[in-house]
ROPA-557747 format. One record per atom (N, C-alpha, C): residue number from 1; residue in one letter; atom name; x, y, z. Coordinates in steps of 0.001 Angstrom, whole numbers, padded with zeros to 6 digits. Example, Ala and Ser with C-alpha at 12.3 -4.5 7.8 and 13.67 -1.06 7.14 Angstrom:
BEGIN
(r 1 A N (013190 -005690 007800)),
(r 1 A CA (012300 -004500 007800)),
(r 1 A C (013200 -003300 007800)),
(r 2 S N (012850 -002250 007080)),
(r 2 S CA (013670 -001060 007140)),
(r 2 S C (012900 000030 007870)),
end
This chain:
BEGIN
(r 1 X N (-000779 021683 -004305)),
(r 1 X CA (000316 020738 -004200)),
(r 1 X C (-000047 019635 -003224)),
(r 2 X N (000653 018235 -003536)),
(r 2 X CA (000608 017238 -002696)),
(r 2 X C (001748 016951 -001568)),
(r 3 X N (001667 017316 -000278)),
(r 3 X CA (002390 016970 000212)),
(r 3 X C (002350 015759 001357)),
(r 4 X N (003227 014771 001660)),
(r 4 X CA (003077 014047 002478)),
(r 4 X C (004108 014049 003315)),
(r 5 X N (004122 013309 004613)),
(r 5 X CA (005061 013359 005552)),
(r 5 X C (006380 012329 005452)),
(r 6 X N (007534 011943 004734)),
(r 6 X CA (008049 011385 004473)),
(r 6 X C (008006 010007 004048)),
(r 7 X N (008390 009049 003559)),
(r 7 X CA (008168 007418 003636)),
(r 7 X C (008934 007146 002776)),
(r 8 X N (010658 006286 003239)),
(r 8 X CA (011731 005964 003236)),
(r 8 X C (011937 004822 002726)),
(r 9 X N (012099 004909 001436)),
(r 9 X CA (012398 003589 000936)),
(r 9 X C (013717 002830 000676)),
(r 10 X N (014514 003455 000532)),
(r 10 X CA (015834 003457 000359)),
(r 10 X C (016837 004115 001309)),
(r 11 X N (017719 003319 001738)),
(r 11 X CA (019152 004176 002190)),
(r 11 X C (019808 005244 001828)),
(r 12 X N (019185 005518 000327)),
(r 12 X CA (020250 006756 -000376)),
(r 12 X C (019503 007906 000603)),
(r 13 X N (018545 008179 000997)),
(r 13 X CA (017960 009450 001496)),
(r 13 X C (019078 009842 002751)),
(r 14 X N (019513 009011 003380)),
(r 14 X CA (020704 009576 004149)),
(r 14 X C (021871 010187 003480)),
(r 15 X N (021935 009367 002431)),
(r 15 X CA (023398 010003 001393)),
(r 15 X C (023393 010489 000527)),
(r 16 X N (022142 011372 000153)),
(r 16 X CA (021711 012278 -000569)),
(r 16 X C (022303 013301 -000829)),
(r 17 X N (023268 014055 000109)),
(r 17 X CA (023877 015366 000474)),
(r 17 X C (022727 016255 -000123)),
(r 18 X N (021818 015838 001118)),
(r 18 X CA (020967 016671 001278)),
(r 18 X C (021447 017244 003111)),
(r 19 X N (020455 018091 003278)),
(r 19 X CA (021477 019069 004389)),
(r 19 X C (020541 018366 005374)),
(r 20 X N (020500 018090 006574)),
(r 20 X CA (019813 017535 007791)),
(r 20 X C (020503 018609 008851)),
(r 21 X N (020402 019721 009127)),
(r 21 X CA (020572 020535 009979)),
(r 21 X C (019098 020712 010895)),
(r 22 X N (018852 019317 011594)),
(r 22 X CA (017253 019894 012025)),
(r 22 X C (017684 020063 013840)),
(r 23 X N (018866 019112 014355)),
(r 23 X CA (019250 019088 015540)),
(r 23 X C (018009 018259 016692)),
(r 24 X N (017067 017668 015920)),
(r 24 X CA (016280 017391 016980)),
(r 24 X C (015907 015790 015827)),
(r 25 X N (015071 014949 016718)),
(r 25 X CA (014447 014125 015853)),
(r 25 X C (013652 014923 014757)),
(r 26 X N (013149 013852 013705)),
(r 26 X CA (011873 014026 012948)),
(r 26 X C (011472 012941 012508)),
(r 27 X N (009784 013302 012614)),
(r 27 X CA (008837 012451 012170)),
(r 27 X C (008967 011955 010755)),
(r 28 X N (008378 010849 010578)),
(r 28 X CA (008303 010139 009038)),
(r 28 X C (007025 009917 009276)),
(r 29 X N (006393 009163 007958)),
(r 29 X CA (004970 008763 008161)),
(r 29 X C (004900 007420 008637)),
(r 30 X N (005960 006628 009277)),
(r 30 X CA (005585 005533 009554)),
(r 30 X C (004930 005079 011188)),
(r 31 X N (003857 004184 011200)),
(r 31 X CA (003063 004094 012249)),
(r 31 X C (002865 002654 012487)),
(r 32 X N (002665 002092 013377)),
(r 32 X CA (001979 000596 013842)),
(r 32 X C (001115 000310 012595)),
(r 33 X N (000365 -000810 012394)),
(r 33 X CA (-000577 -001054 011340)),
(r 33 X C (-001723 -001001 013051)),
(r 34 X N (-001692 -001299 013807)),
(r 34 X CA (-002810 -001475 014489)),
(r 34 X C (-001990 -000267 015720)),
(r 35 X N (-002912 001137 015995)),
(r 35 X CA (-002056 001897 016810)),
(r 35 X C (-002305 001446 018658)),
(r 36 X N (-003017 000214 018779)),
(r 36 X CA (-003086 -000208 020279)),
(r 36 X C (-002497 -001055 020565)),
(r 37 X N (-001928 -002042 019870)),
(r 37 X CA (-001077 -003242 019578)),
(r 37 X C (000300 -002859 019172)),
(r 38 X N (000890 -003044 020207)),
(r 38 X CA (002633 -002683 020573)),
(r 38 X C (003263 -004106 019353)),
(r 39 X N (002400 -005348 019045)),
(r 39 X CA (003016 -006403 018459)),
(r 39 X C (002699 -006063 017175)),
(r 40 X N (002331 -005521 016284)),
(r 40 X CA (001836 -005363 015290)),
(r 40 X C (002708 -004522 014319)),
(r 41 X N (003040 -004732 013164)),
(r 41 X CA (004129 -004461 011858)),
(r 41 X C (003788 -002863 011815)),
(r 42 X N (004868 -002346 011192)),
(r 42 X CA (005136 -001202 010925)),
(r 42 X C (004415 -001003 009342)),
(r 43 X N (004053 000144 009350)),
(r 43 X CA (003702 000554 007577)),
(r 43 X C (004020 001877 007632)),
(r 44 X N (003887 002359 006124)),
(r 44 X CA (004144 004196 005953)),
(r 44 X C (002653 004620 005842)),
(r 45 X N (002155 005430 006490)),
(r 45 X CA (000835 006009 006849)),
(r 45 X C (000822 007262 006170)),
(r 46 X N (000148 007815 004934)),
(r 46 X CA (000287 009174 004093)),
(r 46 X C (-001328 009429 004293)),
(r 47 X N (-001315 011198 004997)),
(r 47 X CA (-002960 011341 004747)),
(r 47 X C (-002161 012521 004001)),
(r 48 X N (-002910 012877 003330)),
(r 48 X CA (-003458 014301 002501)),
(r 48 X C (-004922 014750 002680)),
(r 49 X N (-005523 015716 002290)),
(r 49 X CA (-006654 016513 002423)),
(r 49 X C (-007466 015606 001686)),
(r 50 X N (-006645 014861 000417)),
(r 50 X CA (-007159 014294 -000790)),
(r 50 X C (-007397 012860 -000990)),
(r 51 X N (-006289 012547 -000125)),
(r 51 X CA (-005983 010940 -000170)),
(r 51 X C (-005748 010276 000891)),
(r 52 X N (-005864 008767 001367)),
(r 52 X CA (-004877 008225 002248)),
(r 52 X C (-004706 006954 001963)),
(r 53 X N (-002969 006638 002456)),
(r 53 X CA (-002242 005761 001847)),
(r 53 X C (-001533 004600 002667)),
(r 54 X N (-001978 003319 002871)),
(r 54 X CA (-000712 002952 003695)),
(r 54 X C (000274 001528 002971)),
(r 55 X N (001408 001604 003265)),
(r 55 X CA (002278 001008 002449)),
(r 55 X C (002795 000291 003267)),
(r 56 X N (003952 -000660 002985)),
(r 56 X CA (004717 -001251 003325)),
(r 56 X C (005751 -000906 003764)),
(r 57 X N (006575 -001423 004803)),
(r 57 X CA (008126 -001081 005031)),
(r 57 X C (009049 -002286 004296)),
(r 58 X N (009066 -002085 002491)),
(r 58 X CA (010130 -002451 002762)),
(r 58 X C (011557 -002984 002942)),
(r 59 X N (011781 -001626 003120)),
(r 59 X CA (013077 -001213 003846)),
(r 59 X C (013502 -001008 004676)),
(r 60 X N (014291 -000511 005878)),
(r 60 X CA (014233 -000365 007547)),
(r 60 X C (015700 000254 007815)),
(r 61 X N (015700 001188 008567)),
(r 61 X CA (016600 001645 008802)),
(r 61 X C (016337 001652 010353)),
(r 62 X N (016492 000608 011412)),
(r 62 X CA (016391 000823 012928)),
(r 62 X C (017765 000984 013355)),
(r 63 X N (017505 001696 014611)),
(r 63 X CA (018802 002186 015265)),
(r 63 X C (019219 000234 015700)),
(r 64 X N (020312 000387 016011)),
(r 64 X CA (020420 -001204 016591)),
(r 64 X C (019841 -001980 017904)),
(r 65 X N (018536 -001020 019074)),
(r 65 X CA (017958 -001704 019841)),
(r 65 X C (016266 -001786 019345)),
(r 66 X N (016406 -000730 018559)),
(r 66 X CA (014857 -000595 017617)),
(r 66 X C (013934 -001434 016929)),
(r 67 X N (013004 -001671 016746)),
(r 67 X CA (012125 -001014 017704)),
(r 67 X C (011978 -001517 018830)),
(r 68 X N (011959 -000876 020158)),
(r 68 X CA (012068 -001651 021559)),
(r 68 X C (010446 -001272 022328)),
(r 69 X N (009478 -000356 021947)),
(r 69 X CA (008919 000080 022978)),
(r 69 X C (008345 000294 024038)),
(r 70 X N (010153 000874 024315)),
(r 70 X CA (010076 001709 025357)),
(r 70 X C (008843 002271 026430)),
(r 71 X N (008598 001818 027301)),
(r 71 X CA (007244 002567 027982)),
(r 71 X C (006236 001749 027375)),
(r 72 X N (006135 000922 026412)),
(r 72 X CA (005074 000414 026175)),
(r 72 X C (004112 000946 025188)),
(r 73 X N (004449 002122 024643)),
(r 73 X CA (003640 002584 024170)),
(r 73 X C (004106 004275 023210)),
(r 74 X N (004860 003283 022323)),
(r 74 X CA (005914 003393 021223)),
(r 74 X C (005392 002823 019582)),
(r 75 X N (004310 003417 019053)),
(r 75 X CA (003557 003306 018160)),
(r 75 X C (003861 004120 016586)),
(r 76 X N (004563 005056 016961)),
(r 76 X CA (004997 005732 015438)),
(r 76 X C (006440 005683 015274)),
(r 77 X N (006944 006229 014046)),
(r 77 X CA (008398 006514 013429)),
(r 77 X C (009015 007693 013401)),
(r 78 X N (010330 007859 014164)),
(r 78 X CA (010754 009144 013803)),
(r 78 X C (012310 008737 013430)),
(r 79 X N (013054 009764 012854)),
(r 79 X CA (014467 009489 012332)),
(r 79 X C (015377 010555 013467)),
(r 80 X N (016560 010249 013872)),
(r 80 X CA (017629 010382 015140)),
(r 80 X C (018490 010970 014444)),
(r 81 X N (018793 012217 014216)),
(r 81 X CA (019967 012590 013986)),
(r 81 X C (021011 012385 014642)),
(r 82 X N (021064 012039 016179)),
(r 82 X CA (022293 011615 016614)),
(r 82 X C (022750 010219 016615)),
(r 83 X N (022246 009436 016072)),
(r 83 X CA (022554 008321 016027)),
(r 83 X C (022480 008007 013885)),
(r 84 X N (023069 008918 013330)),
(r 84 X CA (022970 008486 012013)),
(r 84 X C (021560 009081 011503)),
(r 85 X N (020539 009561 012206)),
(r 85 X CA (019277 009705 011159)),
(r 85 X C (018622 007765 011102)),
(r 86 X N (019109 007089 012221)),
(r 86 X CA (018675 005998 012065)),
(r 86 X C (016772 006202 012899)),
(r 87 X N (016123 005029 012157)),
(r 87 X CA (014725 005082 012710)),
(r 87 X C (014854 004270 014219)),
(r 88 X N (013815 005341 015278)),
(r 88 X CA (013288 005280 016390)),
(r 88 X C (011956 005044 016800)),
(r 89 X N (011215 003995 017405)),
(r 89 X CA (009982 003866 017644)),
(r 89 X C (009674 004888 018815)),
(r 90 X N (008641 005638 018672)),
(r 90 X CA (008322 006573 019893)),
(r 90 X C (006832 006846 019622)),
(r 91 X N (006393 007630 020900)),
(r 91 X CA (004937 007366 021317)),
(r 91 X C (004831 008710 019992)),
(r 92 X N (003379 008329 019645)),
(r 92 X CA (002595 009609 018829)),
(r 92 X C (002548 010614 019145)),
(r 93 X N (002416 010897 020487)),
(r 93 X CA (002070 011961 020829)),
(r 93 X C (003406 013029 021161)),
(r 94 X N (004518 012730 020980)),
(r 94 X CA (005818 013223 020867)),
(r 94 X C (005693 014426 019958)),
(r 95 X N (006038 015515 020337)),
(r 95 X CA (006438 016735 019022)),
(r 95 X C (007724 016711 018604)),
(r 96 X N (007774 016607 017477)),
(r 96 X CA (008519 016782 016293)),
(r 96 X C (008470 017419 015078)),
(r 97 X N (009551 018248 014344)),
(r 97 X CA (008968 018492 013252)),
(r 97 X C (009093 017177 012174)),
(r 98 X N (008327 017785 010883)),
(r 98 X CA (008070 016671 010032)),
(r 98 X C (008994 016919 008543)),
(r 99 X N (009585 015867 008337)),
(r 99 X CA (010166 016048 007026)),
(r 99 X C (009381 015780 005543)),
(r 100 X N (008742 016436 005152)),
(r 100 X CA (008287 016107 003786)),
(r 100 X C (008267 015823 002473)),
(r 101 X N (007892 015224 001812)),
(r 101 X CA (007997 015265 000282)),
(r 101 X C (006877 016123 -000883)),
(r 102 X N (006749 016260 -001647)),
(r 102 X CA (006325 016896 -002287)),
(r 102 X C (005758 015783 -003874)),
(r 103 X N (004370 015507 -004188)),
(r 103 X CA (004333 014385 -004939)),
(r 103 X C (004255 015932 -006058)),
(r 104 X N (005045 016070 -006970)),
(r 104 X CA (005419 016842 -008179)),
(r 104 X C (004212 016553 -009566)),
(r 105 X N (004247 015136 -009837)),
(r 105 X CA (003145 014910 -010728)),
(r 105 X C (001717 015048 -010285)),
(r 106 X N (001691 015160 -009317)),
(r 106 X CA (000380 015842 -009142)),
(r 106 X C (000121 017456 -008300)),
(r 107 X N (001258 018205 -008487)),
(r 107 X CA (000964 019479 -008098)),
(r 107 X C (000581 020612 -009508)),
end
């Protein structure tokens, strides 16, 4: 099976009535296009064993001070359950779990 780490194209994924009982942030695949450069555009970053992918944002779901980073050094994407499941810029090295998808036509 193909799995990748989320990448949000649409608003419906919040109104999915799908269940979000995670209580903590989670990661998406989205990352800096350049990860040393705080000025540099956002994309969706997909590795697999098999493949790697990077896309566009675009769509955007930022919380309303987002992306700010914070500390300076605020390079990837994660989604806030307390604030809506809205997207948060935060450093990489943050643990989180990861929400995934599953690419079906190719499992």
């Amino acid at each position: 099976m193909f799995y990748y780490i989320i990448a949000i194209h649409t608003e419906s994924l919040k109104h999915s009535g799908v269940s979000w009982d995670v209580g903590t942030r989670v990661w998406t695949s989205g990352q800096r296009v350049n990860l040393s450069d705080v000025s540099s555009a956002f994309i969706w970053r997909q590795v697999t064993a098999h493949e790697y992918k990077e896309l566009p944002l675009h769509f955007t779901s930022w919380g309303p001070t987002e992306p700010n980073n914070n500390g300076k050094h605020e390079f990837c994407v994660a989604m806030d359950p307390s604030h809506n499941f809205n997207w948060i810029d935060v450093p990489c090295s943050d643990a989180y779990n990861a929400v995934c998808e599953i690419d079906i036509a190719r499992s």
